[in-house]
C-alpha positions as CSV (number, residue, x, y, z in Angstrom):
1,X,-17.1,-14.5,-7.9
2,X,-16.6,-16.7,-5.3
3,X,-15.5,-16.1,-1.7
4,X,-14.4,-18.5,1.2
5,X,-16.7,-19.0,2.9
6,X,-17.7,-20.6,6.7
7,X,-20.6,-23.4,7.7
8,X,-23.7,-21.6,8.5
9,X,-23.8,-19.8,11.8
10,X,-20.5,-20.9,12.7
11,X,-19.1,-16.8,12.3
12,X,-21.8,-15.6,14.4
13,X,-20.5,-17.7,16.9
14,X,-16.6,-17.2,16.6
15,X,-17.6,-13.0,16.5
16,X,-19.4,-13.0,19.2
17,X,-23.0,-11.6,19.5
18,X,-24.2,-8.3,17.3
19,X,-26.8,-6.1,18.2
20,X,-29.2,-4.8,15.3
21,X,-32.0,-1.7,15.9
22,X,-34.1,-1.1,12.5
23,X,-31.1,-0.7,10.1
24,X,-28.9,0.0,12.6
25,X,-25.9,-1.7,13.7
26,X,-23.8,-1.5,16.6
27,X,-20.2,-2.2,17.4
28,X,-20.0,-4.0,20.9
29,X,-16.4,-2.8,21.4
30,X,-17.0,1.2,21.5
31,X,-20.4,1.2,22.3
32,X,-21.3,4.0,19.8
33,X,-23.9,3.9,16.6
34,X,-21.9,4.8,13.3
35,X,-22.9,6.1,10.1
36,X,-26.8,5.4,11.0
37,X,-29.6,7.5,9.0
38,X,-32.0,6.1,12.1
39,X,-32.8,8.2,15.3
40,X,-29.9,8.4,18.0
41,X,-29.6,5.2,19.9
42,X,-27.2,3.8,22.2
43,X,-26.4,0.2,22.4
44,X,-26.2,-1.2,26.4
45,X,-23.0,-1.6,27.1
46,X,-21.9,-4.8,27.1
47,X,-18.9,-7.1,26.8
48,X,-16.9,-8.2,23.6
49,X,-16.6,-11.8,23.4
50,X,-13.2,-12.2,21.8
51,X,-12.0,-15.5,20.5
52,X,-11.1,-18.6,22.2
53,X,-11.3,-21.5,19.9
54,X,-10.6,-21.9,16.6
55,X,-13.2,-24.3,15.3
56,X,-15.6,-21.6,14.3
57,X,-12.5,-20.0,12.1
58,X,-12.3,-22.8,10.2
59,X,-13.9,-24.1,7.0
60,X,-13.3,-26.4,4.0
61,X,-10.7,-23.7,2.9
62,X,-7.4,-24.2,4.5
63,X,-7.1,-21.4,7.1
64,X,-10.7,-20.6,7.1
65,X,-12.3,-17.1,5.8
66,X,-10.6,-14.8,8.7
67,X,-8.2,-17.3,10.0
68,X,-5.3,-19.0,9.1
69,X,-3.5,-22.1,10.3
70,X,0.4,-21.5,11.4
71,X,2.3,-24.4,12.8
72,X,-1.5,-26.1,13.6
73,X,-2.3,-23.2,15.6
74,X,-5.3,-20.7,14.1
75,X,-3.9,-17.0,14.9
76,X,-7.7,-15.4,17.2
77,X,-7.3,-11.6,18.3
78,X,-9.6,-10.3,20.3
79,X,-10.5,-7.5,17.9
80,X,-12.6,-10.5,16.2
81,X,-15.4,-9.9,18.6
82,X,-18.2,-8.3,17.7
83,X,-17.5,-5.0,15.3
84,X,-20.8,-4.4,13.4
85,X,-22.1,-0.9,12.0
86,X,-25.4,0.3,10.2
87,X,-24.9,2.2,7.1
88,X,-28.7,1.9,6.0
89,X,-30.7,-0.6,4.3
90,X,-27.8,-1.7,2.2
91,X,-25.6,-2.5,4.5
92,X,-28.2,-4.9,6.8
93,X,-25.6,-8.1,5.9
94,X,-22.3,-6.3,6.2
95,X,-20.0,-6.9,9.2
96,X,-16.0,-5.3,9.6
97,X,-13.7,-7.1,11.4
98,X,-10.2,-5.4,12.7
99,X,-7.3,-8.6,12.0
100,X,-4.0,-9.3,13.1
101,X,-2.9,-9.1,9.2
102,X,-3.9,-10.0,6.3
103,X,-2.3,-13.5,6.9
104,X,-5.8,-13.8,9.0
105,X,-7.7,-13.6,5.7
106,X,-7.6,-17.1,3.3
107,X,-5.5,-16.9,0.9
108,X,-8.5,-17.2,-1.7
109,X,-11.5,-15.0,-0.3
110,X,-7.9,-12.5,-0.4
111,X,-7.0,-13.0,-3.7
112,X,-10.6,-13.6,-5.2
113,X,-10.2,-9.7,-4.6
114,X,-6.7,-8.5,-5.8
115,X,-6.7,-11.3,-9.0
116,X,-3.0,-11.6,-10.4
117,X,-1.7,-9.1,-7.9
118,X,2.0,-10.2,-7.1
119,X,1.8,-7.9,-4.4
120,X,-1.3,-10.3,-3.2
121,X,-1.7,-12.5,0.1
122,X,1.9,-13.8,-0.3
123,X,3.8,-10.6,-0.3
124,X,1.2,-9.0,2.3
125,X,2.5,-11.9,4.5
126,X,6.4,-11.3,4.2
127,X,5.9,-7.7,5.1
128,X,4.0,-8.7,8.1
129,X,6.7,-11.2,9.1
130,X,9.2,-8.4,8.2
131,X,7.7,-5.2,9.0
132,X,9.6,-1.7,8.9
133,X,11.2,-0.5,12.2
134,X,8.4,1.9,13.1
135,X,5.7,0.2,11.7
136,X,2.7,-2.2,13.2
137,X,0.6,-4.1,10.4
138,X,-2.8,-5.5,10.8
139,X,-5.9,-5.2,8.2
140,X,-9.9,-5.3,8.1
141,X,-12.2,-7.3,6.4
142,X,-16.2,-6.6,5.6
143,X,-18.4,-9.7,5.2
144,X,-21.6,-10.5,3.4
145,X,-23.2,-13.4,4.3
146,X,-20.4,-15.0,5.5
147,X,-18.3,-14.0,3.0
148,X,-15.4,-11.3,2.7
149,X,-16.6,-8.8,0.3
150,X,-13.5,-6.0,1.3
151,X,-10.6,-6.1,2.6
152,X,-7.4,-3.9,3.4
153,X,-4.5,-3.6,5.2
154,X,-3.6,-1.5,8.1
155,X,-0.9,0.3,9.0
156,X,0.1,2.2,12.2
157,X,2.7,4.4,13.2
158,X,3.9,7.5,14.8
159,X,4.1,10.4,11.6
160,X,6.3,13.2,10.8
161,X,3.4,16.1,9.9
162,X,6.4,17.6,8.0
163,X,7.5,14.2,6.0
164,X,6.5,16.0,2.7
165,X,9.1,19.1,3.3
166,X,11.5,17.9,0.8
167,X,14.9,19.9,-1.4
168,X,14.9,22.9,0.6
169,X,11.7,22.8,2.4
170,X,13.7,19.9,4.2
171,X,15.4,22.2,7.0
172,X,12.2,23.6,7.7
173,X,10.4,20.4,8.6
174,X,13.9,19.2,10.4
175,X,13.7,22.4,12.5
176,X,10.0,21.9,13.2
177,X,10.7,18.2,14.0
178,X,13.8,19.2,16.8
179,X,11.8,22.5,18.3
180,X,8.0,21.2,18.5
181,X,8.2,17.6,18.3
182,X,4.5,17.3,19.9
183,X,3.3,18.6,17.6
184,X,4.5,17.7,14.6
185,X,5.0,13.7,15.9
186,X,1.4,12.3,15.7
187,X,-0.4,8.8,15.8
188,X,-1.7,7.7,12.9
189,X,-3.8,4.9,11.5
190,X,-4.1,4.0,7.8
191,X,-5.1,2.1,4.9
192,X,-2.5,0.7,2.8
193,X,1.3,0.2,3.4
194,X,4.3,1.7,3.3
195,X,5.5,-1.4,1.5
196,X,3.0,-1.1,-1.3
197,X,2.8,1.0,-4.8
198,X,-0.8,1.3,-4.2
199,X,-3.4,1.0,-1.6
200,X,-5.0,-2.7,-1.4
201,X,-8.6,-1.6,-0.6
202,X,-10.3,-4.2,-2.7
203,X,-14.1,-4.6,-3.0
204,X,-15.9,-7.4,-4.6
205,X,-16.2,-6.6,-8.1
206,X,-20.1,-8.5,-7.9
207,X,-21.3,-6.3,-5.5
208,X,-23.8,-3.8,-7.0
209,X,-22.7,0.1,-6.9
210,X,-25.3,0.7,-3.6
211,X,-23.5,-2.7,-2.0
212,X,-20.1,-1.2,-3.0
213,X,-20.8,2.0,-1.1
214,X,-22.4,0.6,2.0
215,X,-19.3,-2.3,1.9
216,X,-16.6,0.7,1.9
217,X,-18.8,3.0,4.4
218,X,-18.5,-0.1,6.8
219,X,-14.7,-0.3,6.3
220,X,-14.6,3.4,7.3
221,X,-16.4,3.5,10.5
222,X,-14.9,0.4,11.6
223,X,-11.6,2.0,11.2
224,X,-12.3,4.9,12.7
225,X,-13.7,3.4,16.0
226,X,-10.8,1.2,16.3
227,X,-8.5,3.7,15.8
228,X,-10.7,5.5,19.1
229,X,-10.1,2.6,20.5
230,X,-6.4,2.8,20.4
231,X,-6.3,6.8,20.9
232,X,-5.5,7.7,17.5
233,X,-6.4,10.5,16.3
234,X,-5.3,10.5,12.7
235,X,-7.0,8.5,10.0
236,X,-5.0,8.2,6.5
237,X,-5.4,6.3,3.2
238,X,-2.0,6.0,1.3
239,X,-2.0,5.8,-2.6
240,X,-5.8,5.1,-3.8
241,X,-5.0,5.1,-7.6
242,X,-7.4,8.0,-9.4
243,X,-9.9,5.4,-10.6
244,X,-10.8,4.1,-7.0
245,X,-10.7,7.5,-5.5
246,X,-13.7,8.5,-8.3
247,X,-15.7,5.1,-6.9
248,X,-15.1,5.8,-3.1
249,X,-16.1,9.2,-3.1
250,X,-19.1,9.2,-1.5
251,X,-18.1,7.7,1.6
252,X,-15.1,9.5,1.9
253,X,-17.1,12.7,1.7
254,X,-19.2,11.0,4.2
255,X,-16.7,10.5,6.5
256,X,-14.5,13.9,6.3
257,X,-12.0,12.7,4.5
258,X,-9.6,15.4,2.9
259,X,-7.6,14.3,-0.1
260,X,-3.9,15.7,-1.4
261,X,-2.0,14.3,-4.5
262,X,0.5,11.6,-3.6
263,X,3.6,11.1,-5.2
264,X,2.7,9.6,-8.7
265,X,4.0,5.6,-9.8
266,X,6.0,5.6,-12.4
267,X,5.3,3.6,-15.4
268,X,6.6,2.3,-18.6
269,X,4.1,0.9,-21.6
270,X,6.3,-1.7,-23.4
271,X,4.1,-2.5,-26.3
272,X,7.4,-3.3,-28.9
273,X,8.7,-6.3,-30.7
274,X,12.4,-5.5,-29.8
275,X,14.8,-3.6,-27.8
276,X,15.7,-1.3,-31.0
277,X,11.7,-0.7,-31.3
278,X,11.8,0.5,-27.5
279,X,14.8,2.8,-28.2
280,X,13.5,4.3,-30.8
281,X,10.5,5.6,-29.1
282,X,12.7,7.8,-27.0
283,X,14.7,10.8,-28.2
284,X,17.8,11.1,-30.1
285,X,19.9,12.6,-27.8
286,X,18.5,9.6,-25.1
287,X,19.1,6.8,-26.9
288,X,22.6,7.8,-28.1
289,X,23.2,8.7,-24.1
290,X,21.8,5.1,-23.0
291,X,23.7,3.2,-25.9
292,X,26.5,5.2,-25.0
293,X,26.2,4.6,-21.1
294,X,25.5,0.5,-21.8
295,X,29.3,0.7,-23.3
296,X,31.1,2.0,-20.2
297,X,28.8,-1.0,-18.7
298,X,30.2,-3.8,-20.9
299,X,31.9,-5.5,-18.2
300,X,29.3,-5.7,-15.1
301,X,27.9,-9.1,-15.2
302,X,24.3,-9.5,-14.6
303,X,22.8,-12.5,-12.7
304,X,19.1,-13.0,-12.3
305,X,18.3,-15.0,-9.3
306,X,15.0,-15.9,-7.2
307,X,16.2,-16.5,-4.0
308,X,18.6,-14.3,-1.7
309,X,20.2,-17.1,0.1
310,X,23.6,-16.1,1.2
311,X,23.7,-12.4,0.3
312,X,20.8,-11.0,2.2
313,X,23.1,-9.2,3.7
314,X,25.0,-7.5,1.0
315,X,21.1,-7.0,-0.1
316,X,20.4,-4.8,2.5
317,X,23.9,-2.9,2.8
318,X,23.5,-1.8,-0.8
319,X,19.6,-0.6,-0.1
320,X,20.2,1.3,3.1
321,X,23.4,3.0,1.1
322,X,21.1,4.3,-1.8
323,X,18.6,5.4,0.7
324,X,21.2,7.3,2.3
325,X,22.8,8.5,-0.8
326,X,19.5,10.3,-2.0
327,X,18.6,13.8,-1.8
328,X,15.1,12.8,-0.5
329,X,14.0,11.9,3.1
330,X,11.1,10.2,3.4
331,X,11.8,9.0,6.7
332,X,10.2,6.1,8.3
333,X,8.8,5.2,5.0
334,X,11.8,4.4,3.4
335,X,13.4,2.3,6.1
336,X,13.4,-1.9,6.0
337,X,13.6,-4.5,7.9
338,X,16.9,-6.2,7.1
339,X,14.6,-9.8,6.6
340,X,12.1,-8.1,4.6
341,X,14.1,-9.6,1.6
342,X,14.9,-12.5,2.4
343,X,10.8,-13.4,3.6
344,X,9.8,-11.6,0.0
345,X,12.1,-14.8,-1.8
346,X,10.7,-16.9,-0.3
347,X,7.2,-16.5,0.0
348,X,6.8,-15.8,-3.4
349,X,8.9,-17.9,-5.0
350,X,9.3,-17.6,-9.1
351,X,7.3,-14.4,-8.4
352,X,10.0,-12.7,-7.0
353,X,13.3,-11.8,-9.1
354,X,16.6,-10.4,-8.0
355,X,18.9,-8.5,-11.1
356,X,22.3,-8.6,-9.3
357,X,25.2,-6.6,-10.8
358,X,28.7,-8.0,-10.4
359,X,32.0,-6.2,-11.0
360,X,34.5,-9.2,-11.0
361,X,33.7,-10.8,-7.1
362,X,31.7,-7.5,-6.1
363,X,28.4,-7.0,-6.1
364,X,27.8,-3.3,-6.9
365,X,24.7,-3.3,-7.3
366,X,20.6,-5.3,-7.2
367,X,17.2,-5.0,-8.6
368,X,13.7,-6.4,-6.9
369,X,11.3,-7.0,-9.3
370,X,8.0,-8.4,-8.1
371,X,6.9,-10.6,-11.1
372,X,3.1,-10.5,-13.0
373,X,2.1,-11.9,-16.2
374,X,1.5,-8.7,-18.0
375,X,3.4,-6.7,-15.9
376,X,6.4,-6.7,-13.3
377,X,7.1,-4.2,-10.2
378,X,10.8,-3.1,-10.0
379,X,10.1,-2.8,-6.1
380,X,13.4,-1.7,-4.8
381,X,17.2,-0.9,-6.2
382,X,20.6,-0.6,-4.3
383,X,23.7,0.6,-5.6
384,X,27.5,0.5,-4.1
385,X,29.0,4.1,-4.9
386,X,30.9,5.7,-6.6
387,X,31.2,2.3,-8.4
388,X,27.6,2.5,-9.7
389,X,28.0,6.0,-11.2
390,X,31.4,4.6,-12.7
391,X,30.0,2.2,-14.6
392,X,26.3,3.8,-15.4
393,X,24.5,0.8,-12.8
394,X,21.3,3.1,-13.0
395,X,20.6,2.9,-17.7
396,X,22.5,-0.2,-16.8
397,X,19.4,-1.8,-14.7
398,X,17.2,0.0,-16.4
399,X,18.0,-1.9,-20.0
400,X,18.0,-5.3,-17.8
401,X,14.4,-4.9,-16.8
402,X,13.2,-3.7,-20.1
403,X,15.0,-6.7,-21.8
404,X,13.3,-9.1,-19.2
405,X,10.2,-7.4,-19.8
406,X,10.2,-7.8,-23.8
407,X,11.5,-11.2,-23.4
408,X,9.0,-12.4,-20.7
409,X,6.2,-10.6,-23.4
410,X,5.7,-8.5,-20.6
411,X,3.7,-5.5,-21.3
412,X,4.2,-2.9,-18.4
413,X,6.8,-1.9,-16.0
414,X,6.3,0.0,-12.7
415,X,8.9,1.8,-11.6
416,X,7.4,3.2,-8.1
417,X,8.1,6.9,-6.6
418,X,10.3,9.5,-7.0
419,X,13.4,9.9,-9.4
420,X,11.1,10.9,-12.1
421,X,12.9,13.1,-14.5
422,X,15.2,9.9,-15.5
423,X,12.3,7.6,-16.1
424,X,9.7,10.1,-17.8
425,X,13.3,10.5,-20.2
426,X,13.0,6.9,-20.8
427,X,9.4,6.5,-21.3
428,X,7.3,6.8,-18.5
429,X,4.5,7.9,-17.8
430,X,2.8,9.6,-13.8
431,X,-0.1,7.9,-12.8
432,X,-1.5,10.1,-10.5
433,X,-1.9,8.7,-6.8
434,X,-4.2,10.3,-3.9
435,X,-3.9,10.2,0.5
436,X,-7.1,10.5,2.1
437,X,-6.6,11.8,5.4
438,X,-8.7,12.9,8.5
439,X,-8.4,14.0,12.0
440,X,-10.7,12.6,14.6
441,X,-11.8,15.8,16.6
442,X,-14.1,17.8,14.3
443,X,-12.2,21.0,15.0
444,X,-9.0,19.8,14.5
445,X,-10.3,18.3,11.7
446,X,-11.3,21.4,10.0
447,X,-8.0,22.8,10.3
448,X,-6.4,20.0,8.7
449,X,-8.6,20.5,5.6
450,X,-7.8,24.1,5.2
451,X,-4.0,23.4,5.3
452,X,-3.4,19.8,4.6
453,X,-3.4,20.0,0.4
454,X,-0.7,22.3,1.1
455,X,1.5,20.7,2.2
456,X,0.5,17.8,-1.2
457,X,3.3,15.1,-1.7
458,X,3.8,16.0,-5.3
459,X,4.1,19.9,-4.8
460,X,7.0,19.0,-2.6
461,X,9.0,16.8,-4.7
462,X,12.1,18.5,-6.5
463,X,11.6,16.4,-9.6
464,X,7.8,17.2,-9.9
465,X,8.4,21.1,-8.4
466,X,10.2,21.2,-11.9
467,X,7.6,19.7,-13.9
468,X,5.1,21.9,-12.6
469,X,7.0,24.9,-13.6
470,X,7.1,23.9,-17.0
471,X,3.8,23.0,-17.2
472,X,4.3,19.2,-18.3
473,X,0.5,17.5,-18.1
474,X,2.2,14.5,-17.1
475,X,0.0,13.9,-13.8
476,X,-3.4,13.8,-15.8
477,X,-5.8,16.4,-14.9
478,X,-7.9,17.1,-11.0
479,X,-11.1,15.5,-11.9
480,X,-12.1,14.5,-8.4
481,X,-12.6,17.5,-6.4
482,X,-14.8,17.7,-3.0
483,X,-15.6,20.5,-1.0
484,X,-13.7,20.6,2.4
């Protein structure tokens, strides 16, 4: 596989100069030797050289390998300057750089990682432009040879400790929230994004196992001292899927990460010829309850558009009135920017769908579905009440998507988090989601690993609490444990 790449010497130059002692490597910026199997040594202290120019960012490929044109202009941060680490023999050509976003990354050494992902470099760059009230975005990139070999975004924010109270653990965390806000209210630092079903850490699928390790072990200390750097002392990973948790175990051990179940993604194997085929998979008494439901919804007229041009607007009133309406809080998490749609329709184009619902001149109610060929994302739903309820919008929506899928020959559909006893009724399956979390100070630390999985995303949810009582395998089973 092939990277972007940059002429010969010309990143040395734009990152400023890195110091390198046996197999060590040092980070300029914090002055401090990460993750080295070598003897304790300190590098001198000494200045970062941040970035100035722009010629040494660029390349053959538009934007260069970790910068990106903009108007003409080539976006430089000063976190660009020198930000090496040792991580042993393996890791002797492996560099981390801290970004301004993922918009600082070409488009192709970004997508030469995430292949087909239509929550790829386009998307990544809406969210940026639109980001959440409480959020700040940037990302990291590892390079081999002067090529990006990992990448991820970042995210940053102040976090409710007692986000995952949820159903009537909720008053708890509200009354922890009002009477010791210090403590519950932390910085934290992660990988990910509160805008994604999954966590973007991608790796370079030619990299051999030992480079893998090494390439995600530099991620991790990089992280970590820029987070120092900033005084933040909580390091998270949101959503690593099961299968990458299994392949970045060792350096998460490493590291002192703890790891807790996230809430599941929902999703819905269409491999049928038809829309009766898909029906009867399901039960009985469901499909005679959605055929019955799609009747009350005869008259709602669905439109399928790919741009939001003239009712962004309406777009966000209906979204912020589900949020509301939902017996779930997850806070800051849930919240949008009111341009976040309108920068998604945009950027990626035919990618990007909108299912609106009409009643007459209303619109009562939309769909985002994020668009792939073998699968498609239904990112985000808003509904106007009670009119929704009156005319079944939810089975309604539902249908739409499956009928786009199966006529599309669209294999999967991924329905996100939460509301999970409706879509496991109508299909689904729970593929099982993990946070990675640390704190910085080694005490601290500790504690948080005695007490963190209990307070596990998917123990708190009411739909899941439910599930577990009953003793529905539907999360797959805890294969990757680690001691604390």
């Amino acid at each position: 596989m092939q990277g972007a790449t940059l002429p010969r010497g010309c990143l040395g130059a734009a990152l400023g100069p890195t110091w390198r002692v046996g197999p060590a490597l040092f980070d300029l910026a914090a002055n401090e030797l990460c993750c080295s199997a070598a003897p304790s040594l300190r590098a001198p202290k000494r200045q970062s050289t941040a970035v100035t120019t722009d010629e040494c960012l660029s390349s053959n490929v538009v934007g260069g390998m970790l910068g990106m044109r903009n108007g003409g202009e080539m976006i430089a941060n000063a976190d660009l300057a020198a930000s090496t680490y040792a991580v042993g023999r393996d890791a002797s050509h492996f560099e981390a750089h801290v970004l301004p976003g993922v918009r600082a990354i070409a488009r192709s050494a970004w997508t030469a990682l995430f292949p087909d992902d239509c929550e790829g470099w386009d998307y990544y760059t809406a969210c940026e432009t639109a980001p959440p009230p409480a959020f700040a975005f940037s990302a990291i990139a590892v390079t081999m040879r002067d090529r990006v070999v990992a990448a991820a975004p970042i995210f940053r924010l102040t976090y409710r400790l007692d986000t995952p109270l949820q159903g009537s653990w909720r008053p708890l965390g509200t009354w922890l929230n009002r009477h010791l806000p210090r403590l519950v209210n932390l910085p934290v630092m992660g990988l990910g994004s509160p805008l994604a079903d999954r966590c973007h850490l991608g790796v370079a699928a030619d990299l051999s196992p030992l480079e893998r390790t090494a390439a995600v072990r530099t991620l991790l200390a990089r992280l970590d001292a820029h987070a120092a750097s900033q005084n933040v002392p909580i390091l998270a990973i949101k959503d690593l899927p099961d299968q990458q948790l299994a392949a970045m175990a060792t350096p998460l051990q490493e590291a002192r990460f703890t790891r807790v179940a996230s809430l599941p993604v929902a999703i819905l194997d269409l491999p049928f010829a038809s829309e009766d085929a898909y029906l009867a998979s399901l039960t009985a008494a469901t499909r005679k309850d959605i055929r019955r439901k799609l009747k009350r919804a005869a008259n709602v007229r669905v439109e399928i558009r790919t741009s939001s041009a003239g009712i962004e607007q309406a777009i966000v009133a209906l979204y912020d009135e589900t949020r509301l309406q939902s017996g779930l809080d997850y806070g800051d998490f849930e919240k949008l920017s009111p341009h976040y749609f309108g920068e998604v329709m945009t950027r990626l184009g035919e990618r990007a769908v909108l299912m609106l619902y009409w009643v007459g001149q209303k619109l009562i109610g939309f769909n985002l579905l994020l668009v792939e060929r073998d699968r498609i994302i239904d990112k985000f739903i808003g509904m106007h009440y009670p009119i929704a309820r009156e005319h079944n919008l939810y089975v309604l929506s539902w249908m739409t998507n499956v009928r786009f899928c199966l006529e599309h020959g669209i294999a999967q559909m991924q329905t996100g988090q939460t509301a999970y006893a409706a879509k496991l009724r109508f299909g689904s399956r729970l593929d099982k989601l993990w946070v990675c979390f640390k704190h910085r100070g080694k005490v601290l630390n500790g504690i948080f690993r005695t007490f963190g999985p209990l307070m596990a995303f998917d123990k708190m949810d009411p739909d899941l609490a439910v599930l577990h009582k009953k003793g529905r395998p539907s999360l797959g089973d805890d294969r990757h444990r680690w001691k604390p």
